[in-house]
C-alpha angles and dihedrals in degrees: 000000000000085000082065083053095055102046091053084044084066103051095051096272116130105201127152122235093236089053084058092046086058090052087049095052098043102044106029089090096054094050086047099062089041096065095044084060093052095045116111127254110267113247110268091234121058138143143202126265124193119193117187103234131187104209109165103352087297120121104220135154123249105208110201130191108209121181130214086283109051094260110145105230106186140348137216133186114193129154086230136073101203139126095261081061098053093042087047085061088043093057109046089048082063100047093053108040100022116213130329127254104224116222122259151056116325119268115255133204122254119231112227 
């Protein structure tokens, strides 16, 4: 904050730290929400990915979902490898993506 003091205080601006703390606080969730709308759809195809890490002396697993592109969806940190791990991070990717649309043309009904 007081970088982005400085720098209007270059350009002729007087403005108080605490002035662009308020800012921050007003308007942070707006732009917030702002950049999850204008975040691209996630691939329809993706996969998991583990990785065995040491943090703190401490051996735990860090669970990645990955799509199509390389574009890293969701992460999860937990001390297990077991099947209620991998179904938490399912979860929570769809939660928070839903489900995916799969290419192509629309499925139509057959006469019979």
């Amino acid at each position: 904050m007081r970088d982005v003091e400085d720098l209007l205080a270059e350009r002729g601006i007087v403005v108080s730290y605490e002035s662009i703390r308020r800012w921050i606080v007003y308007f942070e969730p707006m732009i917030a929400a702002d950049l999850c709308k204008r975040r691209p759809k996630p691939h329809t195809s993706w996969h998991p990915d583990e990785v065995y890490l040491k943090i703190d002396g401490r051996m735990i697993y860090l669970w990645r979902a990955v799509d199509a592109e390389g574009e890293i969806l969701d992460v999860l940190v937990q001390s297990k490898r077991d099947k209620q791990a991998a179904l938490k991070l399912m979860r929570k990717l769809l939660k928070r993506y839903g489900r995916f649309q799969l290419p192509g043309p629309p499925l139509r009904k057959q006469r019979t």
